[in-house]
N, C-alpha and C positions, 0 to 999 in steps of 0.2 A: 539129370543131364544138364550140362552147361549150358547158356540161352545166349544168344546172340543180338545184341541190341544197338543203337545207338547213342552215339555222347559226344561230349564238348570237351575236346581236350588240348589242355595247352601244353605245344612239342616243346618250347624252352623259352628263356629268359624274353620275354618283350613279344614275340612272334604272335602273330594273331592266331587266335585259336581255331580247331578246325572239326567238324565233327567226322568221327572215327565209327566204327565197327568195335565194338565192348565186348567182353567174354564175362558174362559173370558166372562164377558157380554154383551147384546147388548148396544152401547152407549148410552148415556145419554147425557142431555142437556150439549154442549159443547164438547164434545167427539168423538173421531173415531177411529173404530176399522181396524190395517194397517195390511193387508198380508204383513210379513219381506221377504224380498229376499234375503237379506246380512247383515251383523250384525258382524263386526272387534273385535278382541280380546282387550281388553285394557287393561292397570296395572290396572283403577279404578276396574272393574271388581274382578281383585284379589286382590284389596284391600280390596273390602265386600267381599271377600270370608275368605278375613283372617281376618275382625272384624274390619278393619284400620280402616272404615267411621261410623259406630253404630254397638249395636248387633241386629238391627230387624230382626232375622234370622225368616223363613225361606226369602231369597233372590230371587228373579227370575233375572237373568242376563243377562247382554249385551245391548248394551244402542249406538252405533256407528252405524246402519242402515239406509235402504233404505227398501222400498217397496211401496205400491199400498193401497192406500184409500177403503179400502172395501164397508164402511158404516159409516155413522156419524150421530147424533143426532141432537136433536131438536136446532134451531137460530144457526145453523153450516153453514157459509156462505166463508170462505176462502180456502177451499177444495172442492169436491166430489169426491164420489166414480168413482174409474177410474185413480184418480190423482196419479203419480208417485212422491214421497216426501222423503224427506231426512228429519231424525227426531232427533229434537235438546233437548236438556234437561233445555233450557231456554225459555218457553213460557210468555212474558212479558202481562201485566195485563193493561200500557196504563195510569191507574190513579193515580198511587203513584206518589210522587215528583222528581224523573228520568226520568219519563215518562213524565211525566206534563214538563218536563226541556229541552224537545227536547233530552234526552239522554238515548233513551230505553234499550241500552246497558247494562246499570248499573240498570234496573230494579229493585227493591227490592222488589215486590209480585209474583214474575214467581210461575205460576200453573203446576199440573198436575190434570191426570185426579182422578173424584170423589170417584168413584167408585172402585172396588178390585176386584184381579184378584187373584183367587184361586187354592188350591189342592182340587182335589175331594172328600175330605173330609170336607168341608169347611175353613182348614185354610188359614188366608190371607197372601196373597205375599206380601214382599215390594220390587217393581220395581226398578232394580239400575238405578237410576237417574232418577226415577220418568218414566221407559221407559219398559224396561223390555223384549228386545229384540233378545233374544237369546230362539225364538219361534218362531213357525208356523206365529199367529197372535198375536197379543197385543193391548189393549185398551191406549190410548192416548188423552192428551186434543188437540184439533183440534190445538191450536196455535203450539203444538210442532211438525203440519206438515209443511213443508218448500215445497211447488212443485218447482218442476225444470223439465229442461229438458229430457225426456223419452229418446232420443236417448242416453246417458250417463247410462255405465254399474252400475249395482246395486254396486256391489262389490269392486267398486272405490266411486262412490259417498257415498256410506254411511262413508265414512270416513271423510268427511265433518263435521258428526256430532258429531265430542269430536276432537281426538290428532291432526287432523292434520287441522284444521281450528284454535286450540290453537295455533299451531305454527307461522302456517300463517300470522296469528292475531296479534301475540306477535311482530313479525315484521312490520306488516302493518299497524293495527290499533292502540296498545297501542306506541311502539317503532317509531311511525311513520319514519320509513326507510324513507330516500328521494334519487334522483340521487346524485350520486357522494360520496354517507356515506362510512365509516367504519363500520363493523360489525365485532363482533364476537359474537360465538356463544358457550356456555360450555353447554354439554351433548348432544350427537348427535343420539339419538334414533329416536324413531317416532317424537316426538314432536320436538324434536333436529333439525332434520332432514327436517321440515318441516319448522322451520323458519330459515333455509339457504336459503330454495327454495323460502319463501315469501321474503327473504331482497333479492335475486336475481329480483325477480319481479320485486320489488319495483326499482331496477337502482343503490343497491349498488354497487361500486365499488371496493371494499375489505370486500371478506367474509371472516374470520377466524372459522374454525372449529373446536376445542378444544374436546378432549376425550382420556379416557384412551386404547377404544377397536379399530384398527385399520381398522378391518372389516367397524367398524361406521363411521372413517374417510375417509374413501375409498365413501361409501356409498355417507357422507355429499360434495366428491367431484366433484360426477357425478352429483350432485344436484345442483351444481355452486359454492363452495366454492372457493376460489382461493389459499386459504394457509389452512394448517393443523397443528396444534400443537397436539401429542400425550403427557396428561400429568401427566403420569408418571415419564417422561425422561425428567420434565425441570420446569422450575421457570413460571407458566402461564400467570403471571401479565406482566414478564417481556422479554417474548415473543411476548404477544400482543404489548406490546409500542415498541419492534425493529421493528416490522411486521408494525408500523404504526411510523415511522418518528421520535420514540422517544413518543410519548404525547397519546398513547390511542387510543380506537378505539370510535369513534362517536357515538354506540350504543350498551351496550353488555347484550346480554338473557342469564339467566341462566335458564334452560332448564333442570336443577340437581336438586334443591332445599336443599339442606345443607349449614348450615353455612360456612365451607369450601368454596363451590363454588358460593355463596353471597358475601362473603369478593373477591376473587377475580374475580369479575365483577364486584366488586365497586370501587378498584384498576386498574382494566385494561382499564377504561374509560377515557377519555380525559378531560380537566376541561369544564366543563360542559355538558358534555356528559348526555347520558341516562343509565340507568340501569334497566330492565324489567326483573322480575322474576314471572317466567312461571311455572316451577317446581315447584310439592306440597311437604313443609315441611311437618311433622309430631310435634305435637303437644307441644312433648314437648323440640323443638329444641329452643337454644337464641342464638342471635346475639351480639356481642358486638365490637362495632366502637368508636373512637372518636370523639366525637362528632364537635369538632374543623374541623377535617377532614369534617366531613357530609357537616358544615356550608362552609369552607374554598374551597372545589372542586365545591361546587353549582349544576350546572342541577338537574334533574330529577330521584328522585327514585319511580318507579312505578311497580305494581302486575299485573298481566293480568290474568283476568277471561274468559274461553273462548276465550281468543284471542281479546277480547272486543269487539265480534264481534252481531251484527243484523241478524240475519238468515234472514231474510226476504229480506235483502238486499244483503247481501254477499254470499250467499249457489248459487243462481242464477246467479251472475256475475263469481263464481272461475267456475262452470260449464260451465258457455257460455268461458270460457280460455281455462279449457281441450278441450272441443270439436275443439278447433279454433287449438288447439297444442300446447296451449304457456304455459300451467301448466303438469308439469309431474307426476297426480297422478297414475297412475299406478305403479311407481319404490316405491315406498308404498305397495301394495300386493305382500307381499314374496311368500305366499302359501294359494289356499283354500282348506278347511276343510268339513266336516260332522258338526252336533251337537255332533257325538257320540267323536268328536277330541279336545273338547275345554279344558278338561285336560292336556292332552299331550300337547296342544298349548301351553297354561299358563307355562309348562315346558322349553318351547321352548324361550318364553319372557322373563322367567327371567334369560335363559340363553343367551340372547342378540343374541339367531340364528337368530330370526327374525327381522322387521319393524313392519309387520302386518299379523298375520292369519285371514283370513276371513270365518264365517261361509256364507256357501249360504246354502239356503231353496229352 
């Protein structure tokens, strides 16, 4: 029987959001419906709320959680109810040609679930990110559950599921950090912030954390940075190459997404360095390099989707690290919240008070 619950949902472009009355279904083949525990504020969030990602309004929001397997449908074999999961917005499909290539990462059919999650009047939600978690409960295709470990707080693990596994990622998997690298990192927010703490993992040796907000730089330094550039107050390109020996740093994320901070991260690199761009442009931004340059410095220009990361494999391994103590996600929950607080939060992010508001249920 359909459940009746609550959620956060935004009526249309700009309008502050309002919490609603939810219908979810019982699951269907390939689906599970997850009691949310905790569910992270994110920019995407308010970027469907301001129209940035489509207009399918109405929205139902929040897509960064954790919680418990209620119930699942029919040939649902990678969960049960009972299962503590962290829930990703990339459920990979296995048969396309990524998948068929050993590199489910880059998936190109990821599903959600079938079925629509409504107002009590019948109109249909669209889940931000296919998730729609800034609710009691939420229907879900089974792949976008991840289990992990139950002894691991809701309210930290769900953040696993969007910024701060991009971060991670953008370091570990696509940037592939190694001992002894250089790093730097431009924009030090959540995401920012998280691939300091994933190139510290990984055994860089020189982090550089680059931002205009100092709060952020402070942040990026408890997280392991080793040097700071605030950049405001200075030439960034020409910061990173004094901080590294003259010649770049071995690896540099940009974590911003404007052309602006693209062009210097493709400058601040070492010849043949990597370049990983994390940070989402908007649509109608250009880039313009020459192309001599592109050809002439050589390494790697690369995007990171998700952090290019495998939930199935990595959501489980950074959890078995916090628990062990060697991952610091906690310094990521600034503050938790209500539902009735996800306004005021969204206030709070884009004035850079925060990392992360988390709602718990």
């Amino acid at each position: 029987m359909a459940q009746r619950v609550r959620g956060i949902v935004a009526p249309g472009k700009g309008q502050p959001v309002r919490i609603e009355t939810i219908v979810v279904p019982d699951p269907g083949p390939g689906e599970a419906v997850v009691e949310v525990q905790a569910c992270g504020v994110c920019h995407t969030d308010l970027h469907y709320r301001e129209g940035g990602i489509n207009d399918e309004f109405p929205f139902l929001l929040g897509h960064e959680a954790a919680g418990v397997v209620e119930s699942v449908g029919e040939g649902v074999s990678e969960v049960a109810p009972g299962d503590f999961v962290i829930l990703n917005w990339r459920a990979v499909c296995g048969q396309c040609r990524a998948c068929l290539r050993g590199r489910p990462w880059y998936c190109f059919d990821t599903h959600n679930a079938a079925q629509k999650m409504t107002l009590e009047d019948g109109t249909e939600l669209s889940p931000a990110l296919g998730i729609g978690a800034f609710a009691d409960k939420t229907l879900v295709a089974a792949g976008q559950c991840t289990k992990v470990d139950s002894a691991a707080e809701p309210e930290v693990a769900g953040l696993l599921g969007c910024g701060v596994m991009a971060g991670l990622g953008a370091a570990i998997n696509t940037g592939n950090v190694g001992r002894g690298d250089s790093v730097a990192v431009i924009g030090c927010g959540g995401v920012g912030a998280a691939a300091v703490l994933g190139a510290r993992l990984a055994g860089a040796a020189r982090i550089i954390a680059v931002d205009l907000d100092e709060r952020k730089l402070a942040t990026a330094s408890s997280l392991g940075a080793t040097h700071t550039i605030r950049a405001g107050d200075t030439d960034v390109v020409e910061a990173v190459r004094e901080l590294t020996g003259g010649f770049g740093a071995d690896v540099v994320i940009d974590a911003v997404g404007r052309p602006e901070t693209y062009e210097q991260a493709f400058y601040a690199r070492d010849l043949a360095g990597t370049v990983v761009l994390v940070g989402v442009p908007t649509p109608e931004m250009r880039l313009d390099l020459p192309l001599l340059d592109v050809f002439g410095r050589g390494g790697s220009l690369k995007s990171s989707w998700y952090g290019d990361c495998l939930p199935s494999r990595d959501f489980p391994m950074l959890i078995d690290l916090y628990l062990q103590g060697r991952l610091d996600l906690d310094a990521f929950v600034s503050e938790t919240i209500q539902l009735e607080g996800v306004e005021a939060a969204f206030e709070k992010m884009h004035r850079g008070d925060v990392l992360r508001s988390v709602v718990v249920l």
